[in-house]
C-alpha positions as CSV (number, residue, x, y, z in Angstrom):
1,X,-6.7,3.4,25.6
2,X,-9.2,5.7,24.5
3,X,-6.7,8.7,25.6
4,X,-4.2,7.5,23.8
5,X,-6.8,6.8,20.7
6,X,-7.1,10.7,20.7
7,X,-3.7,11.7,21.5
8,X,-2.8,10.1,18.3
9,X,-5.5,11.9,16.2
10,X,-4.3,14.9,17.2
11,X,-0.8,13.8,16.6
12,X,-2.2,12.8,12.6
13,X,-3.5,16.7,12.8
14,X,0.2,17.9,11.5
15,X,0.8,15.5,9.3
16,X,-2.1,15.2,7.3
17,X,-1.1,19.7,7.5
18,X,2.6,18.3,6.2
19,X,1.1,16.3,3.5
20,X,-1.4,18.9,1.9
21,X,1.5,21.1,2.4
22,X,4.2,18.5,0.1
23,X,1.1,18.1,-2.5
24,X,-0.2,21.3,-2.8
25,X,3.7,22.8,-2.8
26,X,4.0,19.7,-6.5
27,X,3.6,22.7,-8.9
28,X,6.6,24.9,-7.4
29,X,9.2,22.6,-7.8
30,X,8.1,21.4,-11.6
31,X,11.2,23.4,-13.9
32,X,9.2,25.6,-16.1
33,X,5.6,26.8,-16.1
34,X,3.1,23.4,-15.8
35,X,0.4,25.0,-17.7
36,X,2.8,24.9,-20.7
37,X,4.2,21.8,-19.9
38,X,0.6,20.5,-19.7
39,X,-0.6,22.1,-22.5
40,X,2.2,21.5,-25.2
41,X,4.3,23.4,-27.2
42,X,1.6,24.5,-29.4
43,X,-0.2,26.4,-27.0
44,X,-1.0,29.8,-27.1
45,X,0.0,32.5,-25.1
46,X,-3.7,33.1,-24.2
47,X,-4.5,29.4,-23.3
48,X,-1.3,29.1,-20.8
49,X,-2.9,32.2,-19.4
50,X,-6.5,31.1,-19.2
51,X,-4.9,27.5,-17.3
52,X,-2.7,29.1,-15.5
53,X,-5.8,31.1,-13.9
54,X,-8.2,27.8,-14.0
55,X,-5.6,26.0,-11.6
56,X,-4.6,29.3,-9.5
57,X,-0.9,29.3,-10.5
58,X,-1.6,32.7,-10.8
59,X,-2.0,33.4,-7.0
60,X,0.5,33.4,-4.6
61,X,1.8,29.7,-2.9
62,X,0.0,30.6,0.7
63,X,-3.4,31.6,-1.0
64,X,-3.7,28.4,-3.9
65,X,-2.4,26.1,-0.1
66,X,-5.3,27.8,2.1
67,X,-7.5,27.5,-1.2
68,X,-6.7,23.6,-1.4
69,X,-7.5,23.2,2.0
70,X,-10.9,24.7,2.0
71,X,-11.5,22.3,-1.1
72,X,-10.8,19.4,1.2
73,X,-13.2,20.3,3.8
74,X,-15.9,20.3,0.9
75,X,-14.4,17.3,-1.0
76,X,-13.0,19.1,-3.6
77,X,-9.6,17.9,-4.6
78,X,-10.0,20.5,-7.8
79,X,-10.8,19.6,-11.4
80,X,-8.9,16.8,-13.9
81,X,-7.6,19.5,-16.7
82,X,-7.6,16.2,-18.9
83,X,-10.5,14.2,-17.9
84,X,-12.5,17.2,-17.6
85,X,-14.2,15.7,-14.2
86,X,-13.9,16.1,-10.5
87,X,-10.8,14.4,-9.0
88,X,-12.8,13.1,-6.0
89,X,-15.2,11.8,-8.7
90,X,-12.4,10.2,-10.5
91,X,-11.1,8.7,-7.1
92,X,-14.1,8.0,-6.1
93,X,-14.7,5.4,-9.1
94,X,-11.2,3.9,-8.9
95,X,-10.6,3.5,-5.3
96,X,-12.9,0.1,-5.1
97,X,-11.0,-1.6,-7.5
98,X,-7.7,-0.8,-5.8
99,X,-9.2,-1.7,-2.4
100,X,-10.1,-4.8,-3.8
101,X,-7.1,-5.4,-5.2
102,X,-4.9,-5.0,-2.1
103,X,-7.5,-6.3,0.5
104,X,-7.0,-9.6,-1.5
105,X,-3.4,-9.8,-2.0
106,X,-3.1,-9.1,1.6
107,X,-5.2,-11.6,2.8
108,X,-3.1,-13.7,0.9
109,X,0.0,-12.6,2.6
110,X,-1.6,-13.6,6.2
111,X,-2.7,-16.8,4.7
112,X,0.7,-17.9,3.6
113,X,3.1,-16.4,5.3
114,X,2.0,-16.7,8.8
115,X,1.3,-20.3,8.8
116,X,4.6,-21.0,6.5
117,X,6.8,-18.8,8.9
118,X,5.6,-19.9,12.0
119,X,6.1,-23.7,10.4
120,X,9.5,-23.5,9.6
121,X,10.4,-21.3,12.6
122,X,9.7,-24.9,14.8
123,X,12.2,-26.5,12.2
124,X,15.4,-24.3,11.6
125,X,17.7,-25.3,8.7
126,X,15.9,-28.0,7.5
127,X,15.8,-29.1,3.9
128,X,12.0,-27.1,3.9
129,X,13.4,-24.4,6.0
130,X,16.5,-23.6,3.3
131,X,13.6,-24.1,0.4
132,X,10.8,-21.2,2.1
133,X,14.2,-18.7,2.5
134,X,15.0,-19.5,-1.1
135,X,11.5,-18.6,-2.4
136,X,11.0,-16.1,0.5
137,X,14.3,-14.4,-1.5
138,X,13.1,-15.2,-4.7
139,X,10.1,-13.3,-4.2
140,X,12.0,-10.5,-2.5
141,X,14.0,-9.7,-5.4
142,X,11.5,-9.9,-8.6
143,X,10.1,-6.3,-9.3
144,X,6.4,-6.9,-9.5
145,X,5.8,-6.0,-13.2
146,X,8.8,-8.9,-13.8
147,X,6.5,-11.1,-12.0
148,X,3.2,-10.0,-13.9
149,X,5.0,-10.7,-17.3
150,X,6.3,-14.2,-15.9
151,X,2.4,-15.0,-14.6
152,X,0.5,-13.8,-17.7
153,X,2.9,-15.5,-20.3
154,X,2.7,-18.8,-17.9
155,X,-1.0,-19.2,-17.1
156,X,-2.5,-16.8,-19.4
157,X,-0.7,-17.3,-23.1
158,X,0.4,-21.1,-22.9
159,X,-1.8,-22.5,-20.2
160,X,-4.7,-20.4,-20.9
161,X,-6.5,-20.8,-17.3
162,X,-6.7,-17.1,-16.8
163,X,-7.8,-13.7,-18.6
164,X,-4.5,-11.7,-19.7
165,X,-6.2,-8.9,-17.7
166,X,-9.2,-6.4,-17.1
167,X,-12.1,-6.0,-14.4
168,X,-14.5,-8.9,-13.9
169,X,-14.6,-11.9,-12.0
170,X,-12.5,-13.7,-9.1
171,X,-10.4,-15.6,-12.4
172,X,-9.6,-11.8,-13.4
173,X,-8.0,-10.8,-9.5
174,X,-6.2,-14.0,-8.9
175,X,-3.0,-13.2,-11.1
176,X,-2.5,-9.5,-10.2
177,X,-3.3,-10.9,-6.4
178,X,-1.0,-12.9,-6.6
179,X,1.9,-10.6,-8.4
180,X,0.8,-8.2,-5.8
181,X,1.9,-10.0,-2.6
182,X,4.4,-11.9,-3.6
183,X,7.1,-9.3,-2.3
184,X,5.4,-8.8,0.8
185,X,5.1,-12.9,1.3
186,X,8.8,-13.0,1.0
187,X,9.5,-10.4,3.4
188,X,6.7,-11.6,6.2
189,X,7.3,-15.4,5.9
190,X,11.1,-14.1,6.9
191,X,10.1,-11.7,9.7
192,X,7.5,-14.4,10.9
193,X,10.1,-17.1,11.1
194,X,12.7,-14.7,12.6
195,X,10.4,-13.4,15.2
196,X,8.9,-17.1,16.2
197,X,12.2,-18.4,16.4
198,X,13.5,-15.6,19.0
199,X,10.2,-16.2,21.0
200,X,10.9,-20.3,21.3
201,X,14.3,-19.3,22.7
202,X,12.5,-17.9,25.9
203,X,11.7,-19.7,29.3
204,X,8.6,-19.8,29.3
205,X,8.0,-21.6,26.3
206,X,10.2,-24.2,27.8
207,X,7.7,-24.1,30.9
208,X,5.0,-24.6,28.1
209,X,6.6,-27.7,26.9
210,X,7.1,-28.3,30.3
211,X,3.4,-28.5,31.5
212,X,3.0,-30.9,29.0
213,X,1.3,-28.8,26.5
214,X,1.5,-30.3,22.4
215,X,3.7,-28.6,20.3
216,X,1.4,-27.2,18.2
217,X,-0.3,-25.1,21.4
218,X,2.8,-24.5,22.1
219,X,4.0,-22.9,18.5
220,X,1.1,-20.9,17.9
221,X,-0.6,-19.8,21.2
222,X,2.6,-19.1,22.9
223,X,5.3,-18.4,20.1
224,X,3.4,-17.2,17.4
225,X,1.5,-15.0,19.5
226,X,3.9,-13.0,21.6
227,X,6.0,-12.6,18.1
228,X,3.4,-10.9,16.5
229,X,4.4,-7.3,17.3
230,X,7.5,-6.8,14.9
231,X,5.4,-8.6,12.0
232,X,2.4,-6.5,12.1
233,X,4.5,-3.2,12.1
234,X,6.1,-5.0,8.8
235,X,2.5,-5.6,7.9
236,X,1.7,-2.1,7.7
237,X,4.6,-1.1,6.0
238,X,3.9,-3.9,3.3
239,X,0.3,-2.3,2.7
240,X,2.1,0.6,2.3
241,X,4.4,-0.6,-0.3
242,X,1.4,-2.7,-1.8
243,X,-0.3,0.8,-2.9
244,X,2.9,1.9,-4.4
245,X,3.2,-1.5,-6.3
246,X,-0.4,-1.6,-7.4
247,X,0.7,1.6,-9.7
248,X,2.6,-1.5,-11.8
249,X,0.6,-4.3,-11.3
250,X,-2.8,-2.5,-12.6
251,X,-1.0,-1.1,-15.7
252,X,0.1,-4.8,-16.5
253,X,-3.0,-6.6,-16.1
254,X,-5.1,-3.4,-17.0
255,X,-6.9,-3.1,-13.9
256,X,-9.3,0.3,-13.2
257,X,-7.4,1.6,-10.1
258,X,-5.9,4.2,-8.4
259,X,-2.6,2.6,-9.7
260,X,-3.6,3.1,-13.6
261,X,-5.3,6.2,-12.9
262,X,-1.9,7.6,-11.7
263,X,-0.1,6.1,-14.9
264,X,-2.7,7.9,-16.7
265,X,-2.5,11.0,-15.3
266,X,1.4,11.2,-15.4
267,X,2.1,10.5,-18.8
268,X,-0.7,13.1,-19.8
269,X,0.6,15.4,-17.2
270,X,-2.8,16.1,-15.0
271,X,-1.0,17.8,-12.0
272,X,-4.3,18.3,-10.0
273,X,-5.3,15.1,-10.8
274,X,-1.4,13.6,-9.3
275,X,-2.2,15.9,-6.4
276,X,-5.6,14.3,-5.6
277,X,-4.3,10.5,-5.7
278,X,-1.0,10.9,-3.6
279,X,-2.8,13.3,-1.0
280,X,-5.7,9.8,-1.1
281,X,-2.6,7.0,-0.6
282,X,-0.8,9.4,1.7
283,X,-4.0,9.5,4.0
284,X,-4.6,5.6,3.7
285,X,-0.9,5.2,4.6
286,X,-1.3,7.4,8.2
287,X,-4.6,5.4,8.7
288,X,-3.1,2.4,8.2
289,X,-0.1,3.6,10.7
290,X,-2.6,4.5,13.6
291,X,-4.5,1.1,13.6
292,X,-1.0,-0.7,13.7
293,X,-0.5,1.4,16.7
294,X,-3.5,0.5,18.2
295,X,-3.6,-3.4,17.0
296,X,-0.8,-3.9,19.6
297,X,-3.0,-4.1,22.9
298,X,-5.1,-6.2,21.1
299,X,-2.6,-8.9,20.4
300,X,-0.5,-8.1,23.8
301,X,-2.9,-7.2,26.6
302,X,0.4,-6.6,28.7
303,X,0.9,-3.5,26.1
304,X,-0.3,-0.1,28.1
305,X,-0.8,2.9,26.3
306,X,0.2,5.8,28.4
């Protein structure tokens, strides 16, 4: 395993290369000159210039890519033009909150869609069966900033059980928590069901049954486990997607992450400062990728990496 382990390091070597190549290559395909854009159309000639030198849009593309990646190695994802601070500072001091954020709706997800999937899964069509696909759907097809809206106006405005949003306290995480990972619930209490109903369908859970082992041993030491594979690759697709939707879901419920930082520094048009968070989430994405990759032996021992 541990060959493998590396062989996939190296393999992350040229794409983490692509990526800083996409990010650092934002600037050429922006129509027009970005230190203009950025600056406004009351700019003078002489401050375009003096940006335009500040982020090295005076250089040629190969010497401002080579430039960016020797700010990596030192942590130097460049300088916010608007925030006038470091963009590894910036990240630095948003990244918690967004970690926070998703490592809670996540859990979530596990808690409720595994045991919900794997439930209905032993009972196909049934009247609670037909109700989890409904809601599974439901939550499927809500854009999460829909949902926010619904779940502030709901518990916030009329019932009044939690803040409308901000940073603080477990009462301030639960409703963006839950807006969060209510797509991904949808999508894993499906996969979960699928893939535990494919798995009762084999032999040897009949030999289970056989043996005289209970249903419930039988459901999730047998089916659930072997089924796992296909719903922890959606897993790590749904973290994926959990990042993107946290750009919404903390600019409804005005919560300090990466998410609001991005909103932030789109609408005031801080390219370095786009640069640094999609080169961050692109990274956690590939990380997220390789431990998927590796997960596999660990719920399949049969699994060999060669």
């Amino acid at each position: 395993m541990s060959a493998y382990f590396a062989r996939r390091i190296a393999l992350m070597v040229p794409v983490v290369l692509g990526v800083i190549l996409v990010v650092a290559a934002t600037l050429e395909f922006i129509p027009g000159d970005p230190a203009a854009l950025l600056l406004g159309q009351f700019a003078t000639p002489e401050s375009v210039a003096a940006l335009r030198h500040e982020l090295n849009l005076d250089q040629p593309f190969l010497i401002r890519y080579f430039r960016y990646i020797g700010g990596l190695f030192r942590g130097d994802l460049g300088r916010s033009v608007t925030l006038k601070r470091r963009v590894t500072a910036e990240i630095l001091d948003t990244l918690p909150a967004t970690l926070q954020l998703t490592g809670v709706a996540m859990l979530l997800v596990l808690v409720v869609s595994i045991p919900l999937g794997t439930f209905v899964a032993a009972r196909p069509n049934s009247f609670l069966d037909n109700l989890v696909r409904l809601f599974s759907l439901a939550g499927l097809s809500m854009p999460v900033f829909w949902t926010g809206i619904v779940l502030v106006l709901l518990f916030s405005v009329y019932l009044g059980l939690f803040p409308v949003g901000g940073y603080g306290g477990i009462n301030h995480l639960i409703l963006p928590a839950v807006t969060l990972a209510a797509p991904s619930i949808g999508m894993v209490t499906r996969m979960v069901r699928s893939s535990v109903m494919e798995v009762l369908r084999e032999e040897y859970v009949n030999a289970a049954r056989a043996k005289g082992l209970g249903e419930r041993v039988v459901l999730f030491k047998h089916a659930l486990r072997n089924g796992l594979i296909p719903v922890v690759t959606v897993l790590g697709a749904q973290l994926g997607q959990m990042l993107g939707g946290a750009v919404l879901t903390e600019s409804v419920f005005a919560w300090p992450g990466l998410g609001r930082l991005t909103v932030h520094a789109i609408f005031r048009r801080d390219f370095v400062l786009i640069q640094g968070v999609v080169l961050v989430l692109a990274l956690i994405y590939i990380s997220v990728n390789l431990f998927v990759d590796l997960s596999y032996a660990l719920i399949n021992p049969r699994i060999s990496y060669k």
